[in-house]
SERO-4910 file (N, C-alpha, C, O; in steps of 0.05 Angstrom, whole numbers):
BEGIN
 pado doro    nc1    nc2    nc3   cac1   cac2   cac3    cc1    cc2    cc3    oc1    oc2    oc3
  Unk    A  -1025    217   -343  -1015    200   -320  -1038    187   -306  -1060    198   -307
  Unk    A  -1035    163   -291  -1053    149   -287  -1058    164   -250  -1043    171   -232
  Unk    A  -1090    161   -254  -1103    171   -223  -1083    166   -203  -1068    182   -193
  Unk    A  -1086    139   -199  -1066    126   -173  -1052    133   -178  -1049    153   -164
  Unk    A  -1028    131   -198  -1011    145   -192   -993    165   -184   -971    169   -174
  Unk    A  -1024    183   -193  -1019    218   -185  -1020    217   -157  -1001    222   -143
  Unk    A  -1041    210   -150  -1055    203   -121  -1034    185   -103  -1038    188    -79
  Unk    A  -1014    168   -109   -991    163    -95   -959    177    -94   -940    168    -80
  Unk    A   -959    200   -111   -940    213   -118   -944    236    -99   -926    247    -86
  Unk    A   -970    242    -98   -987    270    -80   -981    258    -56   -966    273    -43
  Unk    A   -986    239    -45   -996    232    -11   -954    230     -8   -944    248      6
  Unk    A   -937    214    -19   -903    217    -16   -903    247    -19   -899    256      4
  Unk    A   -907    268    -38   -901    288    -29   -906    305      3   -894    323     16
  Unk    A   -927    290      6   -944    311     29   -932    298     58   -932    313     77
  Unk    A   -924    273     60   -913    257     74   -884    271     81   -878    278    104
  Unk    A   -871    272     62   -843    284     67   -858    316     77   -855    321    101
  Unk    A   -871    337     62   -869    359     78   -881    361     98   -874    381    111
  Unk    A   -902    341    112   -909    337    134   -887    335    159   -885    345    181
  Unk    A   -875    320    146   -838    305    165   -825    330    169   -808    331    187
  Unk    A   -829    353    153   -809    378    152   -826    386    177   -816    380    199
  Unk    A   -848    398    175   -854    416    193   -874    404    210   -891    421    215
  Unk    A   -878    380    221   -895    367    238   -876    379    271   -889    386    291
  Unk    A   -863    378    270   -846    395    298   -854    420    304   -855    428    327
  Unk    A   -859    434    287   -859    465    283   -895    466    284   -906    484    297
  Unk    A   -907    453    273   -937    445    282   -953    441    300   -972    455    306
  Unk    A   -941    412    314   -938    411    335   -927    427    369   -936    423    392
  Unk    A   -907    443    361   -907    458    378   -921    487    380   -929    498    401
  Unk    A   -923    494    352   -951    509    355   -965    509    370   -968    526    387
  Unk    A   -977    490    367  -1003    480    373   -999    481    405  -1013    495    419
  Unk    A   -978    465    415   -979    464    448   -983    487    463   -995    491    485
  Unk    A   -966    507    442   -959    537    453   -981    546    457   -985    554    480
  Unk    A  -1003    547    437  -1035    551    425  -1049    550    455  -1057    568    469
  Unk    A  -1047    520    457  -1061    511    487  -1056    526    509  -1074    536    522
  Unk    A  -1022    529    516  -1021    529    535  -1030    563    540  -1039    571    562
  Unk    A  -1026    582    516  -1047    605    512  -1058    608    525  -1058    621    546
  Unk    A  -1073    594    515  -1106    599    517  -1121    592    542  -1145    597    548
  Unk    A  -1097    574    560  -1100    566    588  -1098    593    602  -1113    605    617
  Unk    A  -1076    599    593  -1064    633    615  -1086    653    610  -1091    671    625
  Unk    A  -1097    649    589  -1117    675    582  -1136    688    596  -1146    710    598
  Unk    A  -1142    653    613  -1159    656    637  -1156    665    669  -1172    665    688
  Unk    A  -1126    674    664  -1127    684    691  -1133    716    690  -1132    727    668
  Unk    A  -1142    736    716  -1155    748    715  -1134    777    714  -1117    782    731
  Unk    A  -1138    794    693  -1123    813    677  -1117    827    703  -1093    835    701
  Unk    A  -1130    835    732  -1122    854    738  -1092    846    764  -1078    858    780
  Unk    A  -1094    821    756  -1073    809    781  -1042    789    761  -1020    780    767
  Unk    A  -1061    791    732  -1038    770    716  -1025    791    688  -1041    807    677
  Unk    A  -1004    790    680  -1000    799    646   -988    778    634   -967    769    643
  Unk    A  -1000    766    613   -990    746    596   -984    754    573  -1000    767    560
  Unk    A   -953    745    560   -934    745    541   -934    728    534   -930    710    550
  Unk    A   -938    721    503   -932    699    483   -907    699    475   -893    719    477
  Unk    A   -899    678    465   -876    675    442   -855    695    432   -852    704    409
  Unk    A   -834    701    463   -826    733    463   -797    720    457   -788    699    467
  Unk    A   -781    743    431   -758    733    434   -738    756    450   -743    780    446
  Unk    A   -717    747    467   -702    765    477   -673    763    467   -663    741    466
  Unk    A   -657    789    459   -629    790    457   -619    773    476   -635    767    493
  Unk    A   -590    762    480   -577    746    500   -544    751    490   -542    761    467
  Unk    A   -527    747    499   -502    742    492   -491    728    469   -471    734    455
  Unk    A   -501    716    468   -495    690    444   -519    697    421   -520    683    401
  Unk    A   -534    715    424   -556    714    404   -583    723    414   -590    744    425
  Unk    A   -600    698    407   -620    708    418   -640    680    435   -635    656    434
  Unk    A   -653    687    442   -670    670    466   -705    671    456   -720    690    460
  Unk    A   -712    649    445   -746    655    457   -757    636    476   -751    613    482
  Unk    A   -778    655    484   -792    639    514   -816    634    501   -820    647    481
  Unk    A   -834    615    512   -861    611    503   -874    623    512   -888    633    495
  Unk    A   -879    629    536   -898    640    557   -883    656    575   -859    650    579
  Unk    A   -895    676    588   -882    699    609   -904    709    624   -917    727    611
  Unk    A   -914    702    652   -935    713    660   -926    733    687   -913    723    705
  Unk    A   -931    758    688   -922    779    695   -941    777    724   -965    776    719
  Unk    A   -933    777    749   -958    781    761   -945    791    794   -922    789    803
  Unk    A   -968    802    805   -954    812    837   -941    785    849   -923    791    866
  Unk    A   -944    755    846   -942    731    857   -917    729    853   -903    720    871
  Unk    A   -907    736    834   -879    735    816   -869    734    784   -876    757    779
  Unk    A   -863    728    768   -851    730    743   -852    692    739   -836    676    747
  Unk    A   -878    688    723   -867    655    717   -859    653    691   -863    670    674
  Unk    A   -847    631    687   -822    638    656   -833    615    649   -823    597    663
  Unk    A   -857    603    627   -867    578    627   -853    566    593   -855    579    572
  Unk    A   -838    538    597   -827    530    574   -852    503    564   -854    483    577
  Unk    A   -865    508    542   -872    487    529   -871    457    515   -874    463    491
  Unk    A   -870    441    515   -863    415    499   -897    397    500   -910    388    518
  Unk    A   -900    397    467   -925    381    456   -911    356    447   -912    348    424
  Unk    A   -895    341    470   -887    311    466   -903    284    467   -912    281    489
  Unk    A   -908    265    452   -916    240    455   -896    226    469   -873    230    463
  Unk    A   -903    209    488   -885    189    496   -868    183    519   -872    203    534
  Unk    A   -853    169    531   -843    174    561   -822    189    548   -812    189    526
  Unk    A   -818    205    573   -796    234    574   -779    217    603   -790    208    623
  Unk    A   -744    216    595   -737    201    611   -709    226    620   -705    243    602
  Unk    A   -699    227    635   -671    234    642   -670    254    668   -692    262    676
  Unk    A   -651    260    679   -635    275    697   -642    305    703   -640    323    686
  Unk    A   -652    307    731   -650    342    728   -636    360    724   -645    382    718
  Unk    A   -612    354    726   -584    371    718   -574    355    691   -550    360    689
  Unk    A   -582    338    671   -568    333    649   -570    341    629   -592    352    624
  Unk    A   -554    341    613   -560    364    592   -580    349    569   -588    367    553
  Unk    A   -588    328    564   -608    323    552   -616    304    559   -602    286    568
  Unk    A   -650    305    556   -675    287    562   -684    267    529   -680    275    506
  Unk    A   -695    244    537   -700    224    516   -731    229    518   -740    238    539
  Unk    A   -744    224    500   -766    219    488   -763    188    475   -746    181    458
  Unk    A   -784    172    485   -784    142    479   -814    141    471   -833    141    487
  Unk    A   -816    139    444   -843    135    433   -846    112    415   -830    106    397
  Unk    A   -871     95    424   -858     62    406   -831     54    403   -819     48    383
  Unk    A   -822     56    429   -791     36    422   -778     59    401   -766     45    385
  Unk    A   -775     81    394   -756     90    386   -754    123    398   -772    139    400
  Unk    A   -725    124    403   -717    148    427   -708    164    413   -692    160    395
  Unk    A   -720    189    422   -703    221    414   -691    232    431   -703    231    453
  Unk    A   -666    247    431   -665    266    452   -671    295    438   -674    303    415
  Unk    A   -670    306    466   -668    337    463   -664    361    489   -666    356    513
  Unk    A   -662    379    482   -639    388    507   -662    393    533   -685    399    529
  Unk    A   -654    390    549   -667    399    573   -682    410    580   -670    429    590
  Unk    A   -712    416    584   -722    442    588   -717    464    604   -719    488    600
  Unk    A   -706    441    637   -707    453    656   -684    475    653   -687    499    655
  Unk    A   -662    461    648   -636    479    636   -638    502    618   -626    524    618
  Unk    A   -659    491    599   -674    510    576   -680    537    591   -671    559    586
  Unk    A   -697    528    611   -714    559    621   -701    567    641   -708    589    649
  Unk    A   -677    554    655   -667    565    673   -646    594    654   -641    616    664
  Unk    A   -638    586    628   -638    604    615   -649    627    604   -637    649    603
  Unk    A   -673    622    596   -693    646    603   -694    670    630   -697    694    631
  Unk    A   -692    657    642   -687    664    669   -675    689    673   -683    712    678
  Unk    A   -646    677    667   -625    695    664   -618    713    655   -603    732    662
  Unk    A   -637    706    626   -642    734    607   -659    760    621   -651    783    621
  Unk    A   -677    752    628   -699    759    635   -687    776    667   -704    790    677
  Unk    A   -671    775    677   -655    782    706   -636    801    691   -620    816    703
  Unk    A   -638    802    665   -612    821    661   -620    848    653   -606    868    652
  Unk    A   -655    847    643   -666    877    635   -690    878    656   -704    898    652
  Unk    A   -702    855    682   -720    863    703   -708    874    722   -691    857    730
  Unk    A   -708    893    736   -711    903    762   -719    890    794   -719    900    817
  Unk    A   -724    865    782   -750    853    806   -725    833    818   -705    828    804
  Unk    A   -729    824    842   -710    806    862   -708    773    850   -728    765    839
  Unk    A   -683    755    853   -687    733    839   -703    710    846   -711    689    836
  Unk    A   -705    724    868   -736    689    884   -756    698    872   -775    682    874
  Unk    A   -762    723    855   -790    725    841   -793    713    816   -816    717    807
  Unk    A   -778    698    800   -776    688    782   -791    658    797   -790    652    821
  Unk    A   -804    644    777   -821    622    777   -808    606    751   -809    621    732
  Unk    A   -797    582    745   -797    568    721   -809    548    723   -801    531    740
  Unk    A   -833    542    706   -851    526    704   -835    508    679   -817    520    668
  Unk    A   -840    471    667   -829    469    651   -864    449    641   -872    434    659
  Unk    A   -878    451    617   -904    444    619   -902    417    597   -887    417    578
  Unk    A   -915    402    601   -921    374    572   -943    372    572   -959    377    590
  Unk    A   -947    364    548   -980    359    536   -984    326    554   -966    310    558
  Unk    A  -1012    323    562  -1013    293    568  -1016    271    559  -1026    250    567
  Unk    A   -996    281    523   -995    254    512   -969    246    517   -958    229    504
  Unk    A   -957    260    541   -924    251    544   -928    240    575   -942    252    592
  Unk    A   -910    215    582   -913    205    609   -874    223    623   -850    221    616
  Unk    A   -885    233    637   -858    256    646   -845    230    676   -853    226    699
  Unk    A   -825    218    663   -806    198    685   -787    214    700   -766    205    709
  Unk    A   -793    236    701   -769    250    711   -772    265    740   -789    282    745
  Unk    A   -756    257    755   -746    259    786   -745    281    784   -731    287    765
  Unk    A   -761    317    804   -742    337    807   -754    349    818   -778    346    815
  Unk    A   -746    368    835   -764    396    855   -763    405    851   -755    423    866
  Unk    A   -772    416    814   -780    443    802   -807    430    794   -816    409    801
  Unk    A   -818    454    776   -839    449    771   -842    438    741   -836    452    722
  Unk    A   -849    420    739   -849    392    720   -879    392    719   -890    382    739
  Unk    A   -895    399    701   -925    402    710   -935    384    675   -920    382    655
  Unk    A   -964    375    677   -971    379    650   -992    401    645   -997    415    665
  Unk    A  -1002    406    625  -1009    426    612  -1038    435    632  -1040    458    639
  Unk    A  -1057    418    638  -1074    419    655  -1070    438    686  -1082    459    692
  Unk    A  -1051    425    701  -1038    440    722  -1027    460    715  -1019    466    738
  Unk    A  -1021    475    705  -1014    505    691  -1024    528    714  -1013    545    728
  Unk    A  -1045    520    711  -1069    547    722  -1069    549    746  -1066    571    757
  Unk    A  -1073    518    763  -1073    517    792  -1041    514    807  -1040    515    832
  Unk    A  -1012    511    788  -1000    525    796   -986    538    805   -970    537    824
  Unk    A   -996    559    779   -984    592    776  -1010    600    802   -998    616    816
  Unk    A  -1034    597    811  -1047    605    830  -1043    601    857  -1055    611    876
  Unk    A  -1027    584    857  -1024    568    891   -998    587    890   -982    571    900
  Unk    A   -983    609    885   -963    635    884   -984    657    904  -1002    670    894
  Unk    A   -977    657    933  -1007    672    940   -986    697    957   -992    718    969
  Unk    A   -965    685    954   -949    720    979   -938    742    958   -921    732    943
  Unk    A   -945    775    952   -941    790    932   -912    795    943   -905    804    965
  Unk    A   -895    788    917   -870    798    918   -863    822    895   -842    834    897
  Unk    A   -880    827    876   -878    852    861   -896    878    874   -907    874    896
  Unk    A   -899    896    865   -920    923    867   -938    918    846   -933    915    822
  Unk    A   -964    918    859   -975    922    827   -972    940    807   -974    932    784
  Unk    A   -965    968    814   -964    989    798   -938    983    784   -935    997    764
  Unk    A   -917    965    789   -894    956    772   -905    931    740   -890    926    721
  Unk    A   -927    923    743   -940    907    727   -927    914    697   -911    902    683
  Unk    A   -941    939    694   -936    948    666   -916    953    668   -905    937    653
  Unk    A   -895    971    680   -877    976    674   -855    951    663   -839    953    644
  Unk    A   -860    929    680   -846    907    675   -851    892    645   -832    885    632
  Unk    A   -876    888    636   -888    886    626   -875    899    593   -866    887    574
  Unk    A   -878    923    596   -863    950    580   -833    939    571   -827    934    547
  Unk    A   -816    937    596   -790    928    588   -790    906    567   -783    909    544
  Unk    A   -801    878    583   -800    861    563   -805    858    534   -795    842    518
  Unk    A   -829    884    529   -838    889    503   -815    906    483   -813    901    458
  Unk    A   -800    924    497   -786    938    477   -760    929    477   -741    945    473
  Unk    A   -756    901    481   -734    887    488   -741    857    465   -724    844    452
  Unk    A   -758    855    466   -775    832    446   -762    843    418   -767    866    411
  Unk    A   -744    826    402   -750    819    371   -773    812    359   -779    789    356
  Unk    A   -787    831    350   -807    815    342   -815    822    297   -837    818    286
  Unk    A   -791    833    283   -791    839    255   -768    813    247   -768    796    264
  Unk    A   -752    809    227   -735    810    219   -715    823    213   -693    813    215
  Unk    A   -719    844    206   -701    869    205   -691    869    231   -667    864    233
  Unk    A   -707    875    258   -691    877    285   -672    855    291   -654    855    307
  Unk    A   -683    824    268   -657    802    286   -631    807    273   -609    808    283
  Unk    A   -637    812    250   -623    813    234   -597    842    243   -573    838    241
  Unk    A   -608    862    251   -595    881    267   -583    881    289   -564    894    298
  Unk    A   -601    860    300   -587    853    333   -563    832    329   -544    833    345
  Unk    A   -563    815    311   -544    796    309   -520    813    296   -498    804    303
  Unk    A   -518    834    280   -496    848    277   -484    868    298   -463    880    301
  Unk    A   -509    868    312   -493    892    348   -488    875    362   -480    885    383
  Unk    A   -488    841    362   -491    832    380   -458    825    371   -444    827    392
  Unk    A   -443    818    351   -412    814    341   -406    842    346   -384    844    358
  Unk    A   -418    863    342   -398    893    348   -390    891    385   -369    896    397
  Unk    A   -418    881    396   -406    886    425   -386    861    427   -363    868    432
  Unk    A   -389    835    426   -364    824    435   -339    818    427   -324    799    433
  Unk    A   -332    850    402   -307    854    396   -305    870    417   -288    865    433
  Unk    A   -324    894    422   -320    916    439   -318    897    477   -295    898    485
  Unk    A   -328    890    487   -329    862    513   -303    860    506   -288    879    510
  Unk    A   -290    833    492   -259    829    494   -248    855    492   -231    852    509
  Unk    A   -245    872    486   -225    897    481   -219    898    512   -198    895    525
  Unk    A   -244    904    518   -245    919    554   -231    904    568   -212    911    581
  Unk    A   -243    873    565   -236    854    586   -201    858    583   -190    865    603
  Unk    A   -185    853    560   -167    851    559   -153    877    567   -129    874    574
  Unk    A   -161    899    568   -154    927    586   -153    926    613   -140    940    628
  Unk    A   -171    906    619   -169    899    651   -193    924    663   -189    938    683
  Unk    A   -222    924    643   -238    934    641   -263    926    642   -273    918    621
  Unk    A   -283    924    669   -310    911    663   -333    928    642   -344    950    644
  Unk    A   -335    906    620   -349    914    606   -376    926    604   -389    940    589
  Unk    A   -380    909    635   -413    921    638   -418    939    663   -437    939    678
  Unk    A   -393    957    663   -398    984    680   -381   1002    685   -382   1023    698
  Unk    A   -358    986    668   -334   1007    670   -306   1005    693   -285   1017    694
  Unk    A   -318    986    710   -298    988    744   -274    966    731   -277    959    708
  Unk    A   -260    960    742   -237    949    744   -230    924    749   -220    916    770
  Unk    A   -235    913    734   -230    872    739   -205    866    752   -183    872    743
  Unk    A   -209    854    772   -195    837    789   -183    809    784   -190    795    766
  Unk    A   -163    801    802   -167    764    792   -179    755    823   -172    766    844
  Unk    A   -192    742    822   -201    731    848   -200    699    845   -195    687    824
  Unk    A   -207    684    879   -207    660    873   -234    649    885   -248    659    903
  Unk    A   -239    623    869   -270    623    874   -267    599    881   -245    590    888
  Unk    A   -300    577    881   -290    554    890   -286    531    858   -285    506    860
  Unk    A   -283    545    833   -284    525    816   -260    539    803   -258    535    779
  Unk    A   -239    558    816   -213    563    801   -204    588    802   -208    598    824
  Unk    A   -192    602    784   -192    632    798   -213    657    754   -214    655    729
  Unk    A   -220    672    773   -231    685    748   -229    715    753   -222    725    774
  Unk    A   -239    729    729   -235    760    744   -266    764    748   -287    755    740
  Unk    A   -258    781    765   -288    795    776   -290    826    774   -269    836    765
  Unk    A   -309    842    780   -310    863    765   -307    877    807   -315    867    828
  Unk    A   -290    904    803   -282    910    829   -305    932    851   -299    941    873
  Unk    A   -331    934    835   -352    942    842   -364    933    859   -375    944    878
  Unk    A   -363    891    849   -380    872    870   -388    881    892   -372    896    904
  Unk    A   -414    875    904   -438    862    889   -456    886    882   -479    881    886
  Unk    A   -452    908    873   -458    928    856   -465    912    828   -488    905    821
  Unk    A   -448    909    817   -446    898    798   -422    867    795   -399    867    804
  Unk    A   -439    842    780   -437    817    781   -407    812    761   -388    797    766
  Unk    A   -409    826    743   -394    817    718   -368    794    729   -353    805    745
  Unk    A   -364    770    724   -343    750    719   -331    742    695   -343    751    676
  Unk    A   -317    733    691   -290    724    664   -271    701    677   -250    703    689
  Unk    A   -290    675    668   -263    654    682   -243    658    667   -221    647    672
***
């Protein structure tokens, strides 16, 4: 076979698997950075968590970043985007406009406010201690209106530092810390396990619910009326939250 030829058959191959996993590369890589930013804050006041995945209802959840600290719990979501980032703080998806041609993709802010939630369902700690940071690389111009924290990758450090009134204990550090670790997927075998407990419980959830049974403590669901309709509520409130529109 002729050189060039090989040599143009090679660079189309590498082109298409580039196209496969240039997303998956790229966000690597942001994740990488934004690492190696947190690394620098000082161990005895910060705990930093990489790339943690958590069980959730529907499955499972990963966060990029989790920095554990007396200041509060910041839940930091990553994006290594080129390009203007355009849309709505409450919409469910944001555009990416790079050379005149637009992507969407879902929200971050929405993204990590999910995290969040997860993260409130196995911490102990009060919900104003949660922080959601949402971070971009500065090859992305961020057009977006909002009074969260919309930062790029640079501002990370200063901040998660400008957090100066202690709303945790320090001696809760590890412990917190602890939870999130033995709560983390981190084999295959465990997703693979959790996604089959995760269909056993919400056959076992509807059973209860339809017993007129809160699933997540045992008390007695109610119908109540709220301001977006009527749903049941669990008859413990505010002991325990559990709802069922």
């Amino acid at each position: 076979m002729n050189y060039y030829i090989l040599l143009f058959i090679l660079c189309i191959l590498f082109s298409v698997i580039w196209k496969l996993i240039e997303a998956k590369v790229k966000g690597a890589f942001g994740e990488y950075q934004v690492a190696k930013i947190l690394s620098s804050l000082p161990n005895n006041e910060y705990r930093i968590l990489n790339n943690v995945m958590l069980p959730t209802d529907k499955g499972t959840t990963q966060i990029d970043h989790i920095v554990v600290s007396v200041y509060g719990i910041f839940v930091i979501e990553t994006k290594n985007y080129r390009g203007w980032i355009t849309g709505g703080e409450h919409s469910e998806k944001w555009t990416k406009n790079m050379y005149g041609k637009k992507y969407s993709f879902y929200n971050p802010l929405r993204q990590n406010y999910g995290h969040i939630k997860t993260l409130q369902k196995i911490l102990n700690v009060p919900n104003n201690a949660y922080v959601s940071i949402v971070t971009f690389s500065h090859k992305a111009t961020i057009k977006v209106k909002t009074s969260e924290q919309l930062i790029y990758f640079s501002k990370i450090k200063s901040v998660i530092k400008s957090y100066t009134n202690c709303v945790i204990e320090k001696n809760q550090l590890d412990i917190l810390v602890n939870t999130i670790l033995s709560a983390n997927i981190d084999t295959k075998e465990k997703r693979k396990e959790h996604i089959s407990n995760i269909k056993e419980n919400v056959k076992i959830n509807e059973q209860a619910i339809n017993m007129g049974i809160c699933p997540k403590c045992g008390g007695q669901l109610v119908k109540r009326q709220g301001k977006y309709g009527k749903f049941l509520g669990c008859s413990n409130y505010p002991k325990c939250r559990f709802i069922k529109k």
